[in-house]
C-alpha positions in Angstrom: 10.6 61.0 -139.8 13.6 63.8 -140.9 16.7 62.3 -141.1 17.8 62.4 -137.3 21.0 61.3 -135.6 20.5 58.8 -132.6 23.7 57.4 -130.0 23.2 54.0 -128.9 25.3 52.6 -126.1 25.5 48.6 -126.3 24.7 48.7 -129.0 26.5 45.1 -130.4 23.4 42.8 -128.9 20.6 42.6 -127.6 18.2 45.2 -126.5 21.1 47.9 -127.8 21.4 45.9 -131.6 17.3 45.6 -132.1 16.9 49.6 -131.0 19.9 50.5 -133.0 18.5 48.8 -136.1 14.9 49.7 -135.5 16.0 53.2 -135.6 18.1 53.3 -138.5 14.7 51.7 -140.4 12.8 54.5 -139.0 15.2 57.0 -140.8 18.1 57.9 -137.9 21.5 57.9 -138.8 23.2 55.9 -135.8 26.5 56.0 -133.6 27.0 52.3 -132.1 29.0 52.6 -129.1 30.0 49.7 -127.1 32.8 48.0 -125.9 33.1 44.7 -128.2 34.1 46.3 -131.6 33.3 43.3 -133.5 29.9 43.2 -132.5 29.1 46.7 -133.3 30.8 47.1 -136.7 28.1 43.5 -137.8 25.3 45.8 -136.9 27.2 48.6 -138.7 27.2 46.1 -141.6 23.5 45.3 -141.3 22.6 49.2 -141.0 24.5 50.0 -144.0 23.8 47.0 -146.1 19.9 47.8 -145.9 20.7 51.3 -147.4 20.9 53.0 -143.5 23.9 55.1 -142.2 25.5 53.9 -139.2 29.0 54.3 -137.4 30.7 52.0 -134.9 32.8 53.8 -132.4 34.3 51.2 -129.7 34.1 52.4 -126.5 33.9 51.9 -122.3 30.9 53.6 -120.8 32.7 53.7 -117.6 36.0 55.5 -119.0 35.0 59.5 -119.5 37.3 60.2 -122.0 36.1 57.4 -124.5 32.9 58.7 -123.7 33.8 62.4 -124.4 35.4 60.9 -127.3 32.6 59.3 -128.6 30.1 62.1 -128.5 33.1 64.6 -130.4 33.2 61.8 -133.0 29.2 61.7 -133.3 29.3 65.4 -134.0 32.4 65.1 -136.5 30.7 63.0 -138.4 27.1 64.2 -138.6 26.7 67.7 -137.1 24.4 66.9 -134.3 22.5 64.3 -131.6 19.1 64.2 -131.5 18.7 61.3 -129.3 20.9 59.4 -126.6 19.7 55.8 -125.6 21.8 55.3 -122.3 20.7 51.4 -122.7 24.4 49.9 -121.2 24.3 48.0 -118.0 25.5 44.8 -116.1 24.2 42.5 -113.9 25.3 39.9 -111.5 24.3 36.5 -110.6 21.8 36.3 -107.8 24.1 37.0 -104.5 23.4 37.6 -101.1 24.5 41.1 -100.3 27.1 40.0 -97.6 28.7 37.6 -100.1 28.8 40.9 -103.0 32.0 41.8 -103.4 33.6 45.9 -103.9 34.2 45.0 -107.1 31.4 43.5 -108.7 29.6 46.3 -106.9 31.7 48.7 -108.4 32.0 47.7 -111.6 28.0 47.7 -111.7 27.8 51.1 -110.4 30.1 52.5 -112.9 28.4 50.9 -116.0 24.7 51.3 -114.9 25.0 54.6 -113.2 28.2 56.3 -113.8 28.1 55.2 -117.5 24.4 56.9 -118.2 25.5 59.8 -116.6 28.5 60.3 -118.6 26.7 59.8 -122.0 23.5 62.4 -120.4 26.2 64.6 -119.8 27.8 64.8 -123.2 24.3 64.6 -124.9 23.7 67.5 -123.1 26.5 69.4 -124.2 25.6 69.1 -127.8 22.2 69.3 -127.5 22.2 72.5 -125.5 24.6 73.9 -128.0 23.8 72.6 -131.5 21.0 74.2 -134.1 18.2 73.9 -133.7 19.1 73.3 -129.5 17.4 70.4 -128.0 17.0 66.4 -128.4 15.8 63.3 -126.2 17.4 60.9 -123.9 16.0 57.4 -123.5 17.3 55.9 -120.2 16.8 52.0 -119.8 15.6 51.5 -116.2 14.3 48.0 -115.9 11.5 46.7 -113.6 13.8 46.4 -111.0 13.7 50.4 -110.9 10.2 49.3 -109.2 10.4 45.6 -107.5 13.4 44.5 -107.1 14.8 40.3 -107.1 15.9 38.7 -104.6 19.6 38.8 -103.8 20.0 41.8 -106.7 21.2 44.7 -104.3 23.8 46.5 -106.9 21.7 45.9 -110.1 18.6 47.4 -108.2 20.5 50.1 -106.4 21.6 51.5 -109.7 18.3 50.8 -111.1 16.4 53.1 -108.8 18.9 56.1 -109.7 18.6 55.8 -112.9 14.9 56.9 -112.5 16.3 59.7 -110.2 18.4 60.6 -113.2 15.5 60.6 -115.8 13.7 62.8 -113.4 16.2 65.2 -112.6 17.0 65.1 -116.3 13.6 66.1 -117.6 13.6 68.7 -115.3 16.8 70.4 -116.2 16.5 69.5 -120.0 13.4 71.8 -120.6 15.1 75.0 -120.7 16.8 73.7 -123.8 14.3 72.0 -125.7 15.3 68.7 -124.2 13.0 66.0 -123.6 14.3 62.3 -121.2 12.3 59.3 -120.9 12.6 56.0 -119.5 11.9 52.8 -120.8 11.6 50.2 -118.1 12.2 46.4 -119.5 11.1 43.0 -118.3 12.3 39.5 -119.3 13.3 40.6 -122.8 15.2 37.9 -124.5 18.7 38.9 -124.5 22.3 37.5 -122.5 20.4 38.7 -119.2 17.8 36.7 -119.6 19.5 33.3 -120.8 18.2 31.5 -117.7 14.4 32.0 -117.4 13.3 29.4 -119.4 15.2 27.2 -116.7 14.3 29.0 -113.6 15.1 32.1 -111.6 14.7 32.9 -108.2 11.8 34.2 -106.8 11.0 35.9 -103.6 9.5 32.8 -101.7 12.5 31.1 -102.3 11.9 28.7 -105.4 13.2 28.9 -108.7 10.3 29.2 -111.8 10.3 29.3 -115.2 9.2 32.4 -116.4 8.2 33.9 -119.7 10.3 36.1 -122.1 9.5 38.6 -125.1 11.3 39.2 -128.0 13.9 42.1 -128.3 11.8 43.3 -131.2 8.9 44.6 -128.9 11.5 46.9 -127.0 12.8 48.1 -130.0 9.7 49.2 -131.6 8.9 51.1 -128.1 11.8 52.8 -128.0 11.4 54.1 -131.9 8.2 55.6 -131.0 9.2 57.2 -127.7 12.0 58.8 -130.3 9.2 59.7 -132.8 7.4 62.0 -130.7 8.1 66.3 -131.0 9.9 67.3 -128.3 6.9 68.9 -127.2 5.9 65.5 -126.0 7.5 63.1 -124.1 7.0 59.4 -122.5 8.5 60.2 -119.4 8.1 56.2 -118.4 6.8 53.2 -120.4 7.3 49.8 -119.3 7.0 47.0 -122.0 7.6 43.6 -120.2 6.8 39.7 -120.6 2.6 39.8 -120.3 2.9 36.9 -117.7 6.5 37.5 -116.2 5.8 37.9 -112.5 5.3 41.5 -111.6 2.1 42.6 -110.9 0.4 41.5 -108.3 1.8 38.4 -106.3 2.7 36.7 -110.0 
């Protein structure tokens, strides 16, 4: 791969940290955003350390200007964005939806939706703009952007338009050389996923055990969605726990 320059939004753990690394190994240069500084500038540390390029720029996907901010700073300090992985988002603990409050909706409508449109705008900015024109977006869906839990109303919600995003996204993006994907996750071991190895709800009402898969797996996935010319695209991949319950009645 040509040296590239990837955006990585939570990029401090989990699914964000693995991609972000597994990128800068496969020869992208890598803006870290997220909103714990300390977390990104140790995977700053661990990109640079093993010879890679990274930068950690502390920021709020819900608060435009820090987003705006972020993108000027990308293009400061490398010239260009070849890909975007919108990959911040928040959940919340199983809850009935008459017992969800405005805020916790709110605040997971800003960072799953709002946020990932934000960073797709800017992206688009530069990459319409820049020379050579054009880039990807990766946009994290999740299963849920299919099946949904039980008692997961705003996570689901926001889950379903972000594949209306990545849709209207591709769409627009071809005109300028721009390809979006979406990369939709199952019970990948990360701070979303603590519980399942003790039990999480299930449709019928019981709690189970269920299987998880290791970061490493999405990352991989999302380096070869990025690997691909922009004349071709993954427009949806899902990579999930072989024996999670999805398929079928699980």
């Amino acid at each position: 791969m040509d040296a590239r320059i990837a955006l990585v939004t939570d990029a401090g753990s989990g699914v964000g940290k693995a991609s972000a690394i597994a990128l800068a190994e496969a020869g992208f240069s890598v803006a870290l955003v997220g909103r714990r500084a300390e977390l990104l500038r140790a995977v700053e540390l661990t990109i640079t350390e093993a010879g890679g390029t990274a930068i950690a720029l502390p920021a709020d996907v819900t608060d435009e200007a820090a987003v705006v901010s972020c993108f000027q700073a990308t293009k400061r300090e490398f010239g260009r964005l070849d890909l975007l992985f919108n990959n911040a988002g928040m959940n919340l603990a199983p809850t009935p939806i008459d017992e969800v409050g405005f805020e916790a909706w709110q605040s997971i409508v800003d960072t799953n939706l709002t946020g990932s449109f934000l960073c797709a705008r800017e992206a688009f900015r530069l990459m319409k703009t820049q020379s050579p024109k054009g880039g990807r977006i990766i946009n994290n869906g999740s299963l849920s952007a299919h099946v949904p839990r039980i008692h997961s109303a705003p996570y689901t919600a926001t889950k379903h338009a972000i594949t209306g995003l990545t849709r209207s996204l591709s769409l627009e993006g071809r005109e300028f050389d721009i390809a979006c994907g979406q990369i939709d996750i199952g019970n990948a071991q990360s701070e979303m996923t603590q519980g399942a190895s003790a039990g999480l709800p299930q449709a019928d009402g019981t709690r189970r055990p269920e299987p998880v898969m290791d970061v490493a797996n999405v990352a991989s996935a999302v380096v070869y969605m990025a690997s691909l010319p922009l004349g071709a695209n993954v427009q949806f991949m899902t990579v999930m726990a072989t024996k999670m319950p999805f398929i079928g009645r699980g």
